[in-house]
C-alpha positions in Angstrom: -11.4 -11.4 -11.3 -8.0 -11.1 -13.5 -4.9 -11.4 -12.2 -2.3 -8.7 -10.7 -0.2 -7.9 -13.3 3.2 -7.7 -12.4 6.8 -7.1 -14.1 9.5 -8.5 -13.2 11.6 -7.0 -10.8 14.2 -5.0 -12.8 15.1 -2.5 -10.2 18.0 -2.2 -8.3 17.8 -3.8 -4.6 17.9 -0.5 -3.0 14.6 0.6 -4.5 12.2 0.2 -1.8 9.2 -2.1 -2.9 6.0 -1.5 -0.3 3.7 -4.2 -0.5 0.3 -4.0 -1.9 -1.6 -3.9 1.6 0.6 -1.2 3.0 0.1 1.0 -0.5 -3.4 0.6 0.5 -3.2 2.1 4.0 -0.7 4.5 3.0 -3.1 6.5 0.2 -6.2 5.7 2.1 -7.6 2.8 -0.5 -8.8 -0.6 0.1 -6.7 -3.7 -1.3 -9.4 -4.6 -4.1 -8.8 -0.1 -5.4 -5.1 -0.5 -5.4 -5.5 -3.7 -7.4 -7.9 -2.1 -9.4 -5.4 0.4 -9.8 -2.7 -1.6 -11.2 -4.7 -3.1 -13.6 -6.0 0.1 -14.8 -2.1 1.4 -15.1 -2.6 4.2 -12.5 0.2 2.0 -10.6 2.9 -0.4 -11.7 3.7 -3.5 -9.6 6.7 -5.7 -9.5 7.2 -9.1 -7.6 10.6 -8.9 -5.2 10.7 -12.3 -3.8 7.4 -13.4 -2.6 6.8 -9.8 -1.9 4.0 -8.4 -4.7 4.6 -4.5 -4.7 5.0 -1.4 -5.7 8.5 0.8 -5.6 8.3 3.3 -2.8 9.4 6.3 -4.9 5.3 6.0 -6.8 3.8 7.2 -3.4 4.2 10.5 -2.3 3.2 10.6 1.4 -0.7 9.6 0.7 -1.3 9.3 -2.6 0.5 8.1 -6.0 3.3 10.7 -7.2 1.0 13.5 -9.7 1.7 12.5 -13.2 2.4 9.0 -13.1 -0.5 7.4 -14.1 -0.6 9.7 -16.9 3.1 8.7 -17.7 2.6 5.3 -17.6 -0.1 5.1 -20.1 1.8 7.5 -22.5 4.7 4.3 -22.5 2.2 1.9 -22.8 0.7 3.5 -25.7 3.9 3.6 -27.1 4.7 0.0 -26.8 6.5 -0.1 -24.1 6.1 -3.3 -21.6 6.2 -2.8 -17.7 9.1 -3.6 -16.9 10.5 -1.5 -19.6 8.5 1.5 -18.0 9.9 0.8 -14.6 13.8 0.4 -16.1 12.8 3.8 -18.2 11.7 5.6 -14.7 14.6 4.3 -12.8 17.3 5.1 -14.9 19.3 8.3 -14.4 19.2 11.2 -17.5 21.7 13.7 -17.0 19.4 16.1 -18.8 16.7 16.3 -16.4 19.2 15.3 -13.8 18.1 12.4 -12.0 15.6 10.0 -13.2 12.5 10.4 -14.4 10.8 9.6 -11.2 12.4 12.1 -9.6 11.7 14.5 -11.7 7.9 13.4 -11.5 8.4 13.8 -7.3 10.0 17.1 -7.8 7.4 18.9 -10.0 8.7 18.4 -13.1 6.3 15.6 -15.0 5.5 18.0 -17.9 9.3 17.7 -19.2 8.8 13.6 -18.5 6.0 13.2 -19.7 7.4 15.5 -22.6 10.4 12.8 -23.3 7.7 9.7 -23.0 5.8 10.7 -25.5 8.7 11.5 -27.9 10.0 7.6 -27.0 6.9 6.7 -29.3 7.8 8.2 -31.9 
């Protein structure tokens, strides 16, 4: 079995980070499905300390936020490296206003997904 991938933690310290087991309970999954998850890019994981997780804001009550995966693999596609996908997500636009994880929690992932697919261009 591969490893976990995980970026560097490039958030700020007040971005919650839940811990792979509790992601599990929370969207109903086992450990080995979230992993499986990660790997697959449906989920992006960072390591806080010893803590392997992933920021709270990618779980909306039991499931991953809608869009995400799909947002994640439009960076990737594009070039982009995890960490430079979480910085991306986390970092406030004016335009959209908020950040684009936000705007993925509050309905609006066609206009991110939208912007992620004009980064790769």
């Amino acid at each position: 079995m591969s490893a976990i991938p995980a970026a560097p933690d490039v958030l700020a310290p007040d971005v919650e980070v839940v811990p792979l087991e509790t992601v599990a309970e929370r969207i109903g999954r086992s450990v080995t499905r979230v992993h499986q998850m990660i790997r697959d890019g449906h989920l992006l994981a960072l390591r806080r300390g010893s803590v392997l997780g992933v920021p709270a804001p990618f779980l909306a009550g039991n499931e991953v936020v809608k869009g995400l995966p799909g947002t994640i693999t439009l960076l990737r596609d594009a070039g982009y490296h995890d960490d430079e996908i979480l910085r991306w997500l986390f970092t406030p636009d004016d335009s959209l206003p908020g950040t684009p994880i936000e705007a993925l929690r509050g309905d609006r992932g066609r206009e991110v997904k939208r912007r992620a697919q004009a980064m790769g261009f």
